[in-house]
C-alpha positions in Angstrom: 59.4 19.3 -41.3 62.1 17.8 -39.7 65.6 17.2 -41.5 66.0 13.7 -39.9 66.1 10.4 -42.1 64.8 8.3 -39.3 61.1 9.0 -37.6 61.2 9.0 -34.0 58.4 5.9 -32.9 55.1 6.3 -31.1 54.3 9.7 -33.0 54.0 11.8 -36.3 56.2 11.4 -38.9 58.5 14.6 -38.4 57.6 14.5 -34.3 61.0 15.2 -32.5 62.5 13.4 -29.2 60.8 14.2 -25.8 64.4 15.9 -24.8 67.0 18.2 -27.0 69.3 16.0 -25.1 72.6 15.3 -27.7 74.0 12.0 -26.1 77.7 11.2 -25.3 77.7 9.1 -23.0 76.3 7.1 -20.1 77.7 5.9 -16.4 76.1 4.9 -13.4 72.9 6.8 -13.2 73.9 9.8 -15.2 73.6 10.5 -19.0 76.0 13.2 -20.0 75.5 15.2 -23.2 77.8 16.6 -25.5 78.1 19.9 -23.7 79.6 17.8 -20.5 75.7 18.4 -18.8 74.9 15.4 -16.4 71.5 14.3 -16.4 70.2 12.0 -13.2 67.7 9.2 -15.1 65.4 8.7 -13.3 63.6 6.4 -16.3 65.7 3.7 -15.9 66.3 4.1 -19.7 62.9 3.0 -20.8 62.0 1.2 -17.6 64.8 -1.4 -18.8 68.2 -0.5 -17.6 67.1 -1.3 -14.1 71.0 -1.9 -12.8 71.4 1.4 -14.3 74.6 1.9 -16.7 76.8 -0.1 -14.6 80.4 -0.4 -15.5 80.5 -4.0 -13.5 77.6 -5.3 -15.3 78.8 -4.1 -18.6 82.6 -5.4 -18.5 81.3 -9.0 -17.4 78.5 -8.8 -21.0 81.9 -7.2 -22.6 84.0 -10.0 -22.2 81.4 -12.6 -22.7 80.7 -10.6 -26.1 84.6 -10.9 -26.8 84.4 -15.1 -26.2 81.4 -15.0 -28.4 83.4 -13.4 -31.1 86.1 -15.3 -30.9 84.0 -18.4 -32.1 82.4 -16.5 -34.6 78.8 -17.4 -33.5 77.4 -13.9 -32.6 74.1 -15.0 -34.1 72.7 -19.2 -34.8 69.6 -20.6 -36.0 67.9 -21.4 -33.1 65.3 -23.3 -35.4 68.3 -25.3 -36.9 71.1 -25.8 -34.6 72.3 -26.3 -31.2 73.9 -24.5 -28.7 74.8 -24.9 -25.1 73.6 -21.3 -24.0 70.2 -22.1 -25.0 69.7 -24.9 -22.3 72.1 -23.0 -19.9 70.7 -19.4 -19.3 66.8 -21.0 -19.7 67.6 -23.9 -16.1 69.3 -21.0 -14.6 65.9 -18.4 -15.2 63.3 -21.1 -14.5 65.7 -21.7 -11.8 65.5 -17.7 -10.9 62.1 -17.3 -11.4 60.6 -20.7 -9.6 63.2 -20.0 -6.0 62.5 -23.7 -5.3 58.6 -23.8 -6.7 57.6 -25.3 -9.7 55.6 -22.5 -11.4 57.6 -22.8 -14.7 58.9 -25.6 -16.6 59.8 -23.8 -20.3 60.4 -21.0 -22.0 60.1 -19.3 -25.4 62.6 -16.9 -26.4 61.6 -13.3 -27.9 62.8 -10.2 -29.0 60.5 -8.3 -26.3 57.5 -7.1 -24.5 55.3 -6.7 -27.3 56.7 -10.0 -28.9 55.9 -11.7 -25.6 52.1 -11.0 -25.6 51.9 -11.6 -29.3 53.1 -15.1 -28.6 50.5 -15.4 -25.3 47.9 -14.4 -27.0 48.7 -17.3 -29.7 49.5 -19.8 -26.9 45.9 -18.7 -25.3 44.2 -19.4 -29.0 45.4 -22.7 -29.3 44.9 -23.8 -25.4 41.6 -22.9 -25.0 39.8 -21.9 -28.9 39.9 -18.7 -30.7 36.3 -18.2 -30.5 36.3 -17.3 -26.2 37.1 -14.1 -25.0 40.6 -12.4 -23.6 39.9 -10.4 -20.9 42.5 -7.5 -20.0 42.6 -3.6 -17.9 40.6 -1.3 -19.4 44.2 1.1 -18.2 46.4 -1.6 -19.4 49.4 -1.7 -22.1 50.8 -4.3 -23.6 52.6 -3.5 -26.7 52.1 -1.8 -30.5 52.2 -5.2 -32.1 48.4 -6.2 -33.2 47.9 -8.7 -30.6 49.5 -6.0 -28.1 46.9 -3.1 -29.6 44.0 -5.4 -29.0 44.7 -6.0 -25.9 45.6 -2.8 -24.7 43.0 -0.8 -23.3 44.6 2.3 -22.9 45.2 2.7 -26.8 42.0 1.8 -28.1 41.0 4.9 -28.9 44.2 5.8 -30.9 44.7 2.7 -32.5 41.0 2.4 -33.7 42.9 3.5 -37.2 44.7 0.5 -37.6 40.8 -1.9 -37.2 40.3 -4.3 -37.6 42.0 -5.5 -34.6 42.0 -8.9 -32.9 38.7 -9.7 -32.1 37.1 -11.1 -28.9 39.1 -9.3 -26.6 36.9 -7.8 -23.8 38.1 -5.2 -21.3 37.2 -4.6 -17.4 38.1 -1.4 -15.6 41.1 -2.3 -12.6 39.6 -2.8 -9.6 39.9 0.1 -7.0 37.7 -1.0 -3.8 35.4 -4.3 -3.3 32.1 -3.2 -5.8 34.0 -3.3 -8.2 36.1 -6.5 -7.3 33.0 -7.7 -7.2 31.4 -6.7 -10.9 35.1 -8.5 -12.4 33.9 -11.6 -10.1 31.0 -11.9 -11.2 31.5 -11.3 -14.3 34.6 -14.2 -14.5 31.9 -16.6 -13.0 29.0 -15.9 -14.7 30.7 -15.8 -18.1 33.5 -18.7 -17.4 32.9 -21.2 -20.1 33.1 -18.4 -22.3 36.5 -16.8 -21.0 39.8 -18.6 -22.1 42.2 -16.1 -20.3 42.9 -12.8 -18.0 45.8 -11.0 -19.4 47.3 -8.2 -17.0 49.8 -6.3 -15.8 49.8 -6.4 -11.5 50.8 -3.3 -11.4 49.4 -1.1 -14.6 52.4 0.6 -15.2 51.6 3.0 -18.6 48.5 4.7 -17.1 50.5 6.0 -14.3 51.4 3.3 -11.8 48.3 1.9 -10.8 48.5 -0.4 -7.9 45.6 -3.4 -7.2 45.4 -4.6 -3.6 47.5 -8.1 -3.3 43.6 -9.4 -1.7 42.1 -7.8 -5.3 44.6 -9.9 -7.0 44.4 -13.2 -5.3 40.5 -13.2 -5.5 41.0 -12.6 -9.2 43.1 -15.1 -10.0 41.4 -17.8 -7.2 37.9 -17.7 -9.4 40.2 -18.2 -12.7 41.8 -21.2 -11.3 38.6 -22.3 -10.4 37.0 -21.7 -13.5 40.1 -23.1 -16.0 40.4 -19.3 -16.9 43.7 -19.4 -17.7 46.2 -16.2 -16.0 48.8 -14.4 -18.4 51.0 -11.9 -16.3 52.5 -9.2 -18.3 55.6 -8.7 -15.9 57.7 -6.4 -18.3 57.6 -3.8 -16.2 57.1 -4.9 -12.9 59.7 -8.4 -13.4 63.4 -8.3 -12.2 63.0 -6.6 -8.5 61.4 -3.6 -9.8 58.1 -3.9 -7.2 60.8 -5.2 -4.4 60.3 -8.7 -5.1 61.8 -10.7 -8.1 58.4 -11.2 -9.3 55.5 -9.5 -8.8 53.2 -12.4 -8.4 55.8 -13.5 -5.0 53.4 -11.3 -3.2 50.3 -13.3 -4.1 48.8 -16.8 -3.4 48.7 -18.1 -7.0 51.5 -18.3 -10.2 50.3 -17.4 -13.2 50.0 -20.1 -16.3 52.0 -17.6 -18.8 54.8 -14.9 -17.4 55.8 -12.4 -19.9 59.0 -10.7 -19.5 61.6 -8.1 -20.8 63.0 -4.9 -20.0 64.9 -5.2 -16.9 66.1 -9.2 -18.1 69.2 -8.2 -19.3 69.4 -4.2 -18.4 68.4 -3.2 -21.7 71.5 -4.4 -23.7 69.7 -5.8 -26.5 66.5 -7.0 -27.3 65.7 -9.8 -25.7 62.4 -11.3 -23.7 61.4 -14.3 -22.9 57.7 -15.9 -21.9 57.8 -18.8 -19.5 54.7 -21.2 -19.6 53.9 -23.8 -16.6 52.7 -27.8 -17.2 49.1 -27.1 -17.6 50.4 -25.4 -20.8 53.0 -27.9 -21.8 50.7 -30.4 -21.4 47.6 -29.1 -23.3 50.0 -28.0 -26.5 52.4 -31.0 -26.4 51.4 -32.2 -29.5 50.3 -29.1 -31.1 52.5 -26.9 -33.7 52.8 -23.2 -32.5 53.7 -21.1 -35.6 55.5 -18.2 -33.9 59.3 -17.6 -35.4 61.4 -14.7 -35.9 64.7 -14.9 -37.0 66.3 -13.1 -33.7 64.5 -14.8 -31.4 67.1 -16.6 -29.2 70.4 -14.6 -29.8 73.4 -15.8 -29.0 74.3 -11.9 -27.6 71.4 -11.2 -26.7 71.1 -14.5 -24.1 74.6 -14.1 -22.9 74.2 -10.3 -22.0 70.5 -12.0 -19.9 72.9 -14.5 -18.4 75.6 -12.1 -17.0 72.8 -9.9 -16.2 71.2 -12.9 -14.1 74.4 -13.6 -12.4 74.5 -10.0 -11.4 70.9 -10.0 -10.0 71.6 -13.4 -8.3 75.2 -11.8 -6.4 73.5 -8.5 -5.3 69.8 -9.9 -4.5 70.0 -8.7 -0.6 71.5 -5.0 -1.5 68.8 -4.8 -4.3 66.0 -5.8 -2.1 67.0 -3.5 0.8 67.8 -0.6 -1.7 64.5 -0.9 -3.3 62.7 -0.9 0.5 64.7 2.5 0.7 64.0 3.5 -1.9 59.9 3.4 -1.3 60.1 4.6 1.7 62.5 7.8 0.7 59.6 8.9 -1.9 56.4 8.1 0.3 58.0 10.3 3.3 58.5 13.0 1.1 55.8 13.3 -1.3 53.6 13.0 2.0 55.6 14.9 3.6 54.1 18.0 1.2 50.8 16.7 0.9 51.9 15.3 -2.5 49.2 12.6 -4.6 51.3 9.6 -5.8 51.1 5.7 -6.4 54.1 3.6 -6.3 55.5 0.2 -4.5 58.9 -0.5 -5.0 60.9 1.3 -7.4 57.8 2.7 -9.8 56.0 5.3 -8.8 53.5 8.1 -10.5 52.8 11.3 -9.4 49.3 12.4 -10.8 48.9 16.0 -12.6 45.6 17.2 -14.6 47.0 19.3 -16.8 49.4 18.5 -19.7 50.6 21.9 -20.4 51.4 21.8 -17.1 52.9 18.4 -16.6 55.4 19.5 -20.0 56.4 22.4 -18.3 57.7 20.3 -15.3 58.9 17.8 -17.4 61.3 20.8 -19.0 62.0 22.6 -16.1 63.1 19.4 -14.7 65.5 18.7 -17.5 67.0 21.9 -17.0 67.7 21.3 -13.1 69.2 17.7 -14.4 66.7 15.6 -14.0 64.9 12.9 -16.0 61.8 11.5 -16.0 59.0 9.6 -17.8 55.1 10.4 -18.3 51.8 9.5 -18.8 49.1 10.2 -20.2 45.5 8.4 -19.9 42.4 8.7 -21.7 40.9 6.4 -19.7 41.7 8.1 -16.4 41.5 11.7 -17.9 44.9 12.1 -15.9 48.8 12.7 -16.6 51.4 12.8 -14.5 55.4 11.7 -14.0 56.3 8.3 -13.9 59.6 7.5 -12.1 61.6 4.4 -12.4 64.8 5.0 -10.4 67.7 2.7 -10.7 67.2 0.0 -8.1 70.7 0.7 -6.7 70.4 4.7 -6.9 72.4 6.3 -3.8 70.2 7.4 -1.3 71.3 11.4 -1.5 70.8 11.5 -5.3 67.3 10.9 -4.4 66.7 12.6 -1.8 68.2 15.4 -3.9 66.0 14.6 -7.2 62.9 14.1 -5.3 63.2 17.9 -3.5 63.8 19.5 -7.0 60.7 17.7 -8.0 58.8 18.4 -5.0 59.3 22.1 -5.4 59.1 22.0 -9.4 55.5 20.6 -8.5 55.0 23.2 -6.3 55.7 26.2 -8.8 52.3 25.3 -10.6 50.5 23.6 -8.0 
């Protein structure tokens, strides 16, 4: 039994963290321990602290923390009272996110990811009924909340403690070639006045990167627009640069009617999401009361570290983009390079393995080497593998460095 007073999330009660890595501090891409060891992260924390732990980033949220402070207003009501940052930082993001479209004209505040779908999936209730079904990725995740469970097809199986979940929620496997493009199709027409939304990630991140041709996409979401099916895109993961774009849905013909985001919004300094709803929306709820509240939602702190964190995306948009092209290209040369499976665009990428005693060896052996990086594991797939979400501004030799010591940790066992 562990001696901790806290449980470490996602697992048993006395499970310990994935690394014996004692913390001291953070800079750049490195996390250095209390020994001095430096540690390239190659998780981008949790997929969040995209900008990596940037000393530019963090002296600009520093001293807008310190102005904060001075006022004495680190935290307001946002249900009671005004504030100019409210307004501010939301025109500047629809601003980000719309780049002279119209795809947005609101947003909700949230604490994060998993808030974010629980607050789609009410949006999608009231909009179109509770009785019609949510469909969603069989390989999909989308939180631990119960609205995120229900929808997440990868958990169902573990999660089947915590029943009953939400119900008519209804699961398709991703599309991988044009029969079973079709079956989703089909299905999306055949069953449409029974279907009030698709919820999805673009790119299913937690079952190991799985990509869905731009083509699959746009035919998707072309029968729900013709079909008043509404589209919720879960860009948590994928938002903020991460696939090379801003957004991931830049690359396809449509917008989505609900965006989810997180992570990357403000680099992981707080908690802090936002979901960002077009007119169709607006218009269908604009006399309705949508009971979703928690008493963080909108921080002062947490908005103004997303604000500085948006002026920093906005000043180094052309490096970011071209980093994240090298980026793409430095890991597909080299994993094919060595005959090496993977699936990845942009700056997320998964390198499939079919054992998991095997996968936690690598995982270790690349700690020890100075390495970090994330896994999965999917039931649905009956695969592992690494995930790895470099920095988006990671030097080019660090790497090309990481990627050989993974390259031939891979190759010890394989």
């Amino acid at each position: 039994m562990s001696s901790r007073s806290y449980s470490i999330p996602m697992g048993a009660l006395d499970q310990e963290p994935q690394f014996d890595i004692n913390v001291k501090r953070m800079e750049g891409t490195y996390i250095f321990d209390t020994f001095g060891k430096k540690y390239l992260d190659l998780r981008s924390g949790l997929w969040n602290v995209s900008l990596g732990y940037n000393v530019e980033l963090y002296a600009e949220i520093e001293k807008s923390f310190s102005e904060i402070f001075k006022k004495g207003i680190p935290f307001l009501d946002i249900h009671s009272y005004q504030h100019e940052i409210y307004n501010k930082y939301a025109d500047a993001l629809l601003d980000f996110i719309n780049n002279n479209q119209s795809d947005f004209s609101k947003i909700f505040y949230t604490n994060s990811g998993s808030e974010g779908t629980e607050l789609s999936i009410k949006l999608i209730r009231q909009f179109a009924g509770k009785e019609k079904i949510i469909l969603s990725f069989r390989e999909g995740y989308h939180g631990t909340f119960f609205g995120g469970m229900s929808v997440s097809g990868i958990d169902q199986e573990i999660t089947e403690i915590y029943e009953p979940k939400i119900n008519n929620i209804e699961f398709k496997t991703y599309p991988t070639d044009k029969i079973s493009l079709e079956n989703i199709l089909a299905y999306l027409t055949n069953n449409a006045d029974k279907i009030s939304a698709f919820l999805l990630e673009p790119i299913i991140g937690s079952s190991g990167t799985l990509t869905i041709p731009n083509e699959y996409l746009n035919s998707i979401m072309k029968v729900c627009k013709e079909n008043d099916i509404l589209i919720v895109f879960d860009e948590v993961a994928t938002g903020f640069y991460r696939t090379g774009s801003r957004f991931k849905y830049y690359d396809l013909n449509y917008a989505p009617d609900i965006l989810i985001l997180s992570k990357a919004i403000n680099n992981g300094i707080l908690p802090f999401g936002v979901v960002a709803i077009n007119e169709k929306i607006i218009n269908g709820l604009q006399s309705s009361h949508i009971e979703h509240f928690s008493t963080q939602n909108g921080n002062i702190l947490g908005i103004s570290s997303a604000l500085q964190t948006l002026s920093f995306y906005r000043k180094y948009e052309s490096l970011i983009v071209e980093q994240v092209k090298k980026i793409e290209s430095l890991y597909g040369n080299s994993l094919n390079s060595k005959n090496i499976e993977f699936r990845g665009q942009g700056s997320m990428l998964s390198i499939p393995l079919k054992d998991l005693k095997v996968m936690y060896r690598i995982l270790d052996r690349l700690k020890n080497f100075g390495v970090l990086t994330y896994y999965y594991n999917s039931p649905t797939l009956n695969e592992c593998g690494l995930t790895i979400f470099p920095p988006l501004l990671i030097e080019e030799e660090k790497l090309k460095k990481a990627l050989y010591i993974i390259i031939k940790s891979i190759e010890q066992d394989y």
